[in-house]
C-alpha positions in Angstrom: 101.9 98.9 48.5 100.7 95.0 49.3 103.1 92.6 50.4 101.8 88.7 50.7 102.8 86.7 53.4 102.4 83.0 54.3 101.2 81.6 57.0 102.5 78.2 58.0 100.2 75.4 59.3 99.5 75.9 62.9 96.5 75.4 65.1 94.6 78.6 65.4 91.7 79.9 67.3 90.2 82.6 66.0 87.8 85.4 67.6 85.3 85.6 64.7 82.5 83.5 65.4 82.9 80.1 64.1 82.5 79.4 60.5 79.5 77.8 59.0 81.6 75.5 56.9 85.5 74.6 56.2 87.1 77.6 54.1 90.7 78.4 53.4 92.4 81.9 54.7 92.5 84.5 52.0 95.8 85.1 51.0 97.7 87.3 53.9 98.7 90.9 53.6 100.5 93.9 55.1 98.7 97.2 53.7 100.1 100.2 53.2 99.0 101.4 56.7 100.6 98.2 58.1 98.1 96.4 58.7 98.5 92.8 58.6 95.4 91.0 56.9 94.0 88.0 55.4 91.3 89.7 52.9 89.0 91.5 54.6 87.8 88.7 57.2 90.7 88.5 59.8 93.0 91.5 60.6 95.8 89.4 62.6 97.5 92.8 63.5 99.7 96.1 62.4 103.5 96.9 61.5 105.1 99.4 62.9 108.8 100.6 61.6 110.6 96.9 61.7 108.3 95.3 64.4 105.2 93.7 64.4 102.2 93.8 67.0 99.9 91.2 67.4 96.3 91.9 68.3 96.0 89.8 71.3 92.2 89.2 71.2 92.6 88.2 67.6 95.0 85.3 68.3 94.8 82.4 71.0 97.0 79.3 71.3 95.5 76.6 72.1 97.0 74.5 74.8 97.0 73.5 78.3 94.4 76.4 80.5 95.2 78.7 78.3 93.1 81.3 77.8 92.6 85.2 77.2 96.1 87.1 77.6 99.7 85.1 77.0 101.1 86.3 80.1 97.7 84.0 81.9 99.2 80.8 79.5 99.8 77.8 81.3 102.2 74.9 80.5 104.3 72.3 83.2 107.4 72.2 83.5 109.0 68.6 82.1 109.1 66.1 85.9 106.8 69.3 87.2 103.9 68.8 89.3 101.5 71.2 88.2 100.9 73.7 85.3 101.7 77.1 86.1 101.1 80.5 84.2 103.8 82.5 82.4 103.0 85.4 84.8 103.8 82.9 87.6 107.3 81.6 86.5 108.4 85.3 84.9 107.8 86.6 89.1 109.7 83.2 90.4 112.7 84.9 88.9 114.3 81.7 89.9 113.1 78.2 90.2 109.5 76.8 92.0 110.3 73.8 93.8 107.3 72.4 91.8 108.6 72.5 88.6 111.8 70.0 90.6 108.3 67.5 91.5 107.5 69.3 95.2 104.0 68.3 96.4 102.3 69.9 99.6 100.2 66.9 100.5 102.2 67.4 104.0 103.2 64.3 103.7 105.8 63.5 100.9 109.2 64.3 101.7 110.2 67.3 99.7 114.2 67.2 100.3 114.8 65.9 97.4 113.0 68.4 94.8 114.6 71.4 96.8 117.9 69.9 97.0 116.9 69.4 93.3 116.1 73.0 92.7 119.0 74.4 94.4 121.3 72.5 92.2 120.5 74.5 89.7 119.4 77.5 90.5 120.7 80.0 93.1 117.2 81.4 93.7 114.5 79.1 94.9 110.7 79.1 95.5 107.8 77.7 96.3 104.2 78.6 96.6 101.0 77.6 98.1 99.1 77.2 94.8 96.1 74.7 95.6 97.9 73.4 99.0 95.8 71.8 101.4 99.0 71.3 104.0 102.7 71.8 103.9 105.6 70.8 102.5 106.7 68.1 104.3 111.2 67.9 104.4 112.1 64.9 105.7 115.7 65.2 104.8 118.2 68.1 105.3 118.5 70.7 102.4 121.4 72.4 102.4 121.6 75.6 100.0 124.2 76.8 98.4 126.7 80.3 98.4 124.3 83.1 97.7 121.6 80.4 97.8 117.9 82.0 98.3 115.0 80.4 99.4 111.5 82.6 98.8 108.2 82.0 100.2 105.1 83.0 98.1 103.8 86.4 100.8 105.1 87.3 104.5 105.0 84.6 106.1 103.8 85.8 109.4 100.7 85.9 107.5 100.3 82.4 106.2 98.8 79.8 107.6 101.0 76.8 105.9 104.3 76.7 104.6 107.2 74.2 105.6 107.6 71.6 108.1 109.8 68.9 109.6 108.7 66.6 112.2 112.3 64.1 111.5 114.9 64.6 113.7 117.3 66.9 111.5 118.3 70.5 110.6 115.5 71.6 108.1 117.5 74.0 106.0 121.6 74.3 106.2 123.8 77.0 105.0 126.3 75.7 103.0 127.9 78.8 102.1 127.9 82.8 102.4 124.9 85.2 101.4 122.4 82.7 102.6 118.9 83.7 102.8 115.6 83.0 103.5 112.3 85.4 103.0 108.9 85.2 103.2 108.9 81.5 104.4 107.0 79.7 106.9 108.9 77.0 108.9 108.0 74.5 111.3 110.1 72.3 113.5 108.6 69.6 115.3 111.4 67.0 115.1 112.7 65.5 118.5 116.3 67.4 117.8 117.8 69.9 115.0 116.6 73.1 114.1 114.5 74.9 111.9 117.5 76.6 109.8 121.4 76.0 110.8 123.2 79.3 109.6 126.5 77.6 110.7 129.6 79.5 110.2 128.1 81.3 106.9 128.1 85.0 106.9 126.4 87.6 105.1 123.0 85.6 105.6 119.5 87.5 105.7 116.6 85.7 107.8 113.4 88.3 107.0 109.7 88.3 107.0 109.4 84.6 107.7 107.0 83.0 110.4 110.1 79.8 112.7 107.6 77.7 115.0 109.4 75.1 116.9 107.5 72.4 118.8 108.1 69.1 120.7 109.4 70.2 123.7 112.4 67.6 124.5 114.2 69.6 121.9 116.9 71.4 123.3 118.3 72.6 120.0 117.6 76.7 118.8 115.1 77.3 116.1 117.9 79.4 114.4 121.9 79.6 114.8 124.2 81.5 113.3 128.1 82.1 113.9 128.3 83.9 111.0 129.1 87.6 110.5 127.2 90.6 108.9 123.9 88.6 109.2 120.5 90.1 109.6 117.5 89.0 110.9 114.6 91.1 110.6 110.6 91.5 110.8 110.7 87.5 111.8 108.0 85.8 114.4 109.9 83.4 116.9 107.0 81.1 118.5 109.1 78.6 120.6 107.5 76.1 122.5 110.6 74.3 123.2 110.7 74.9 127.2 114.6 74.6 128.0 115.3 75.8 124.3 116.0 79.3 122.2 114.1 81.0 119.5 117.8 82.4 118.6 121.3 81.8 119.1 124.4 83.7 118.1 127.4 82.3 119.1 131.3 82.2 118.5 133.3 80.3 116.1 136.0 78.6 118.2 139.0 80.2 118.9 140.2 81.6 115.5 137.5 84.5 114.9 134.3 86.4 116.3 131.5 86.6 114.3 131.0 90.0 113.8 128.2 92.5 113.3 124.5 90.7 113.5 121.6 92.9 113.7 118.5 91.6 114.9 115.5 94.2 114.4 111.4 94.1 115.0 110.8 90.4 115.8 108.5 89.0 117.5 109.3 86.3 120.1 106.7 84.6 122.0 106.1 81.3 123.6 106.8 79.1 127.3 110.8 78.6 125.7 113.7 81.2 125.8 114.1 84.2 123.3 117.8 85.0 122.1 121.1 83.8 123.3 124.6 85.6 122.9 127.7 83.8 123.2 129.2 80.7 124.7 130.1 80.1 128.6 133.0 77.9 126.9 136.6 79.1 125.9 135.6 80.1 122.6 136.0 83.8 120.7 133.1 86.0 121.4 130.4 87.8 119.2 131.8 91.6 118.3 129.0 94.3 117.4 125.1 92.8 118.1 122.7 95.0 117.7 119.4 94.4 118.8 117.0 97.2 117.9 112.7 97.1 118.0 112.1 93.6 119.2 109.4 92.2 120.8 109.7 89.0 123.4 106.3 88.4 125.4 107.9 84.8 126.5 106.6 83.0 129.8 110.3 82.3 130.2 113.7 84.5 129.8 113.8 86.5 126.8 117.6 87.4 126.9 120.7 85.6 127.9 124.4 86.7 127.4 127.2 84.6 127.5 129.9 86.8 126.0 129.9 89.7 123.9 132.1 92.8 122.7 129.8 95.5 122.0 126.1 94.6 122.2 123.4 97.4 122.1 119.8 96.8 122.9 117.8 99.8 121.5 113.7 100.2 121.8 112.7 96.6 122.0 110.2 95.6 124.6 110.9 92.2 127.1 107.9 91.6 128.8 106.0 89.0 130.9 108.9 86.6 132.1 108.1 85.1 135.4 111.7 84.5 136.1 115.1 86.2 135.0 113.8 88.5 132.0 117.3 89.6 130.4 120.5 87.6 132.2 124.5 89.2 131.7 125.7 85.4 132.6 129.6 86.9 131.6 130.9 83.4 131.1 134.1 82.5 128.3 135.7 86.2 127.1 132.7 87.7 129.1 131.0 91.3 128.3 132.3 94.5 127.5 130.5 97.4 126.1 127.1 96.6 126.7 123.7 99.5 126.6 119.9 99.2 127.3 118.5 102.1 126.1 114.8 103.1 125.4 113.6 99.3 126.4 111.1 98.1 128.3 111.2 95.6 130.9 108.6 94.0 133.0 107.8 90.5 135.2 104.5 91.3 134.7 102.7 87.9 136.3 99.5 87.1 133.4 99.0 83.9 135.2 97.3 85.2 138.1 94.1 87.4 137.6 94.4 90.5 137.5 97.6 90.3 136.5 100.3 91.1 139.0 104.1 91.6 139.8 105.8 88.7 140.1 108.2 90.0 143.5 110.8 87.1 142.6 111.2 88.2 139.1 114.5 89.9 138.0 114.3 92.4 135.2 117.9 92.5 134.4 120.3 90.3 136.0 123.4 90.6 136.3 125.7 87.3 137.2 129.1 88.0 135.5 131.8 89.9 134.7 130.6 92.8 133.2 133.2 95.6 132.0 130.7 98.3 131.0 127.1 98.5 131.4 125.1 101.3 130.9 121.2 101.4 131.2 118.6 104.5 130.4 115.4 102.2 130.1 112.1 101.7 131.8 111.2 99.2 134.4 108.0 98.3 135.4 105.6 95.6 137.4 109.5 93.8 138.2 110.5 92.2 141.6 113.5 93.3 140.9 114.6 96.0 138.1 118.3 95.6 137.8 120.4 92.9 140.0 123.9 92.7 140.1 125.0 90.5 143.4 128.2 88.7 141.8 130.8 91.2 143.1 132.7 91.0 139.6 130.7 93.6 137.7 133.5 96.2 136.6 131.5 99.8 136.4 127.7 100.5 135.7 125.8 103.7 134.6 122.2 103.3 135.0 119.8 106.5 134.6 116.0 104.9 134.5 112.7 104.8 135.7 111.1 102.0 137.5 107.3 102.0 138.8 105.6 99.4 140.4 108.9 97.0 141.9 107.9 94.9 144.4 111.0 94.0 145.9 114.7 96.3 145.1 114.9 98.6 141.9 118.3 98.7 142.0 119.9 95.4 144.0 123.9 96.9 143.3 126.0 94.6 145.7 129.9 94.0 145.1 129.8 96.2 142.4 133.9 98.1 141.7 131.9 101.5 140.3 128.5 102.8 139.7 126.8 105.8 138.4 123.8 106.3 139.2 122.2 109.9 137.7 118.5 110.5 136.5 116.7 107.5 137.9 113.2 108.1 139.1 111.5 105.4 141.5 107.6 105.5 141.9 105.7 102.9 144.3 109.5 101.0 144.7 109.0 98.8 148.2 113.1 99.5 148.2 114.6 102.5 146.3 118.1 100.4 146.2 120.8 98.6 148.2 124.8 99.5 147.2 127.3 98.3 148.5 130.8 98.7 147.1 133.9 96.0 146.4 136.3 96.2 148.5 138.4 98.2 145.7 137.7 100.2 142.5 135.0 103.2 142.5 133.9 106.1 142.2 130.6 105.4 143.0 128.4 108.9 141.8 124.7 109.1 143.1 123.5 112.1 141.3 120.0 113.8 140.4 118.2 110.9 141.4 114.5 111.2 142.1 113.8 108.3 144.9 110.3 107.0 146.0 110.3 108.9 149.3 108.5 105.8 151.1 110.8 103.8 149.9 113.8 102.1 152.0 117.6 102.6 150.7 120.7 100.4 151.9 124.3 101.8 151.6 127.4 100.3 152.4 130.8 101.5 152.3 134.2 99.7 152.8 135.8 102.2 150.1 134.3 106.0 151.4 136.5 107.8 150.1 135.6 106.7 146.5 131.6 108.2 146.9 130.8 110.8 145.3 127.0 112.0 146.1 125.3 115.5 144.0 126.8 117.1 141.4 130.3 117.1 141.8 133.1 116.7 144.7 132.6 120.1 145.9 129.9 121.9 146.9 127.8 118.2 147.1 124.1 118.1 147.6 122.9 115.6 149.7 119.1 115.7 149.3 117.3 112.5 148.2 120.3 110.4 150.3 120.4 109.1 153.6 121.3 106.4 155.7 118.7 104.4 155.3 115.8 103.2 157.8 116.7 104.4 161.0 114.0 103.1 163.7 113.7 105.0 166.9 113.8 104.2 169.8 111.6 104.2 172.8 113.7 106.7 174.2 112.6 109.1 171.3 116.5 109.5 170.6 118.7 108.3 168.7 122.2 109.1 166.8 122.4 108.5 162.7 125.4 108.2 160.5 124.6 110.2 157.4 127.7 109.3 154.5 128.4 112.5 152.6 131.2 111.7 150.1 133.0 115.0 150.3 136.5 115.4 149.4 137.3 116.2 153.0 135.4 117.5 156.1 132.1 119.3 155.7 131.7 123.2 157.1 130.0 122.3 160.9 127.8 125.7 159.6 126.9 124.6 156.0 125.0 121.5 157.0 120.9 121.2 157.1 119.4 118.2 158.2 115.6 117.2 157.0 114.4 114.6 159.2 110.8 112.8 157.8 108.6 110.3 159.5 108.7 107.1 157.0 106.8 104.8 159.2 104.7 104.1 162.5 103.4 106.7 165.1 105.6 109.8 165.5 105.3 113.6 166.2 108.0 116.7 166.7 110.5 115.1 165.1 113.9 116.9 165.2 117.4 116.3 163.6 120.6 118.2 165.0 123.9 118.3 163.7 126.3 115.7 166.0 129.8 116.1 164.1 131.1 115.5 161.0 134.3 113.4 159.8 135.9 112.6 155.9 132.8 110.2 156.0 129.9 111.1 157.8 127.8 113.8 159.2 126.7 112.0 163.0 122.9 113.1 163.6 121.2 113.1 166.5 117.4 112.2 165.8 114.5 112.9 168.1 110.6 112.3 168.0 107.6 111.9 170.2 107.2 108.3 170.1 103.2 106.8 170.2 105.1 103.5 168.3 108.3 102.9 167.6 108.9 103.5 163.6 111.5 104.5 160.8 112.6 108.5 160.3 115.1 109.0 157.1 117.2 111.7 157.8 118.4 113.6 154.7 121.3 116.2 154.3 122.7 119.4 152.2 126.5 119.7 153.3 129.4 121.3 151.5 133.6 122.1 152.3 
């Protein structure tokens, strides 16, 4: 069976080659196979049930670039700035900031046509299409609740992008689920950031390139008081000396922003990494979790205001010449904080070969800290962990340092301490404690010290030590008094703390005298007395020049 159908005028290009003269179309078909003809010179396509396919290469449109398949069409958008392929607009899945008159000339303020875009649309895009430079913001865009902004590919990985050199806040949250992928954004205004998260929660900052520049800005590249916001696979390059990459803080005194994970960035620059908190009167952050970061700043990668609950979990803060990672405890201060599985290091790359910086701090601690525990690594540090305040409430540290050039553990004024499972190799000083004049216990166990390094105890609580593996039956080894120099006399009498509960058995004490420095031979440790305190020693060498002997001890009840 033939059915004719009629073809209305149109502009058509046909495959065929072109026709030697003007004739009209034969008059159209669909056969009984379903194939859809005009005679036998032009087969337009087949039917199939109750649709209709068109043979694509028998048909072209004519129009504006386009050629070959539909979905490689072109056509501008009405006030658009360019002509862009169907295949191009059907991916946007939201709006292109060109179709809203964008230009990336890097030099026409683009405010306006993303303002423009996100009036309309909750997802917005742009791309990099024939760009020879940026786009260039002038004026603030704010975007809207569940507002999206998309850049065209990571945008780590592209070379241009966004940028503000105005004094304002580039991008503004203006309401919850916020976010911004894939976009490259540079700040190189004299104030204002890069993106102002505000109070908005729910806000996603991922795979995006924030470059801040100018270095009188004092203002963050990012800030957020927001909750349940995540910022992830990012790279922070702040040159902003005196400024931060990142900064989470509180809310004022009605709510804490709560649970903001921050997870493989990259932070690098002279300017600081992340700050948590405000030293003011104002609620603290609840729940950070900072997990596989990266900060290879030349200034301190880490500061802490205030905080309920903040984790640090495999990320790496490396090369700081000063104060690496700083617990300031100011406002609510910090409660419930953990290092575990980082890396930290003052690694000097200024100097050649690169060196320790001995003034460095790896992890300083100058506040009041509730709970801190530490089971990281510390290396090429002046100092590994610092906490000379006398307000820290109780740490647990188990780590390994290498290569400290000053004190791996600096614990002084500190109301309770654990330390169990460090390991210090090539440490100039093993560590110094000395307790608060209240709180404890204060538990030194299964420690592995460098045995040519010095150690520094002080006790105005004694009975609140606790040394080996429990309050009976305590091992001594690894623990003494510290340097004890010798003198000329070859003699001398040591106070060696041993933190029993009650007086050691006179017959269950051994004493293991060393040589730790200068010229010494038949060296000999005896067993004095013994109090609730100490075991007294009584230390004797052959003395060519005078020197240091550590005495250490196994006593028990």
């Amino acid at each position: 069976m033939k059915r004719s159908i009629l073809i209305p005028a149109a502009v058509l290009g046909l495959s065929a080659p072109a026709l030697a003269q003007t004739r009209p179309l034969p008059q159209g078909e669909i056969r009984a196979n379903g194939d859809i003809t005009f005679g036998n010179a032009l087969k337009l396509g087949k039917r199939e049930g109750n649709k209709t396919v068109i043979t694509p290469d028998t048909l072209q449109i004519l129009g504006e670039g386009s050629t070959g398949v539909i979905s490689e069409m072109r056509a501008r958008a009405r006030n658009g700035t360019i002509a862009r392929s169907f295949s191009d607009r059907a991916t946007d899945m939201g709006r292109n900031v060109r179709d809203f008159g964008a230009v990336c000339d890097g030099v026409t303020d683009n405010g306006p046509a993303f303002r423009a875009a996100f009036a309309v649309a909750r997802v917005v895009r742009y791309d990099l299409e024939g760009c020879a430079s940026h786009y260039r913001i002038r004026t603030s865009v704010t975007t809207p609740a569940g507002g999206s902004l998309i850049g065209p590919a990571d945008g780590t990985a592209v070379p241009l992008g966004i940028i503000t050199d105005d004094p304002i806040d580039t991008f503004v949250a203006g309401g919850p689920q916020w976010s911004i992928t894939n976009a490259r954004i540079q700040h190189d205004g004299a104030s204002g950031m890069a993106i102002n998260g505000g109070f908005a929660s729910y806000g996603t900052l991922s795979r995006s390139a924030i470059i801040g520049n100018v270095a009188g800005n004092t203002s963050p590249l990012v800030q957020t008081g927001g909750s349940l916001i995540t910022v992830d696979s990012n790279t922070f390059t702040n040159n902003r000396v005196g400024a931060y990459a990142f900064t989470i803080y509180g809310d004022g005194t009605t709510a804490s922003p709560i649970v903001l994970r921050v997870s493989s960035n990259n932070f690098g620059g002279p300017g600081m990494g992340l700050s948590v908190g405000s030293a003011g009167n104002v609620k603290r952050p609840e729940g950070i979790y900072l997990t596989n970061n990266h900060c290879f700043l030349t200034n301190t990668c880490l500061v802490v205001n205030s905080a309920l609950d903040i984790r640090s979990v495999g990320n790496t803060w490396d090369i700081g010449s000063g104060n690496q990672v700083v617990l300031a405890a100011a406002g609510e201060g910090i409660d419930l904080a953990s290092f575990t599985d980082d890396y930290f290091s003052t690694l000097n790359t200024a100097v050649s070969p690169a060196a320790t910086n001995v003034n460095g701090v790896c992890l300083q601690v100058s506040g009041p800290v509730s709970r801190l525990t530490v089971r990281s690594k510390f290396a090429y540090c002046g100092y590994g962990i610092a906490s000379t305040d006398g307000v820290s409430s109780y740490l647990t540290i188990g780590s390994t340092f290498l290569n400290i050039g000053n004190i791996a553990l600096n614990l002084q004024g500190v109301k309770g301490v654990t330390l169990s499972g460090n390991t210090c190799t090539s440490c100039a000083y093993n560590f110094i404690l000395a307790d608060g004049a209240a709180g404890g216990p204060f538990v030194l166990n299964d420690n592995q010290w460098d045995p040519a390094g010095a150690i520094g105890l002080t006790r105005t609580n004694a009975p609140k030590f606790r040394f080996g593996n429990g309050n009976s039956g305590v091992v001594l080894a690894g623990y003494s008094a510290g340097a004890t120099a010798v003198p000329s006399t070859g003699c001398y009498t040591v106070a060696i703390p041993h933190g029993l509960a009650g007086v050691p058995d006179m017959g269950r004490i051994t004493l293991t005298p060393g040589v730790a420095d200068g010229t010494m031979s038949n060296v000999t440790a005896t067993v004095a007395g013994a109090d609730g305190y100490n075991i007294s020693a009584q230390v004797c060498a052959a003395v060519q020049a005078a020197g240091v002997v550590r005495v250490t001890a196994n006593a028990s009840l």
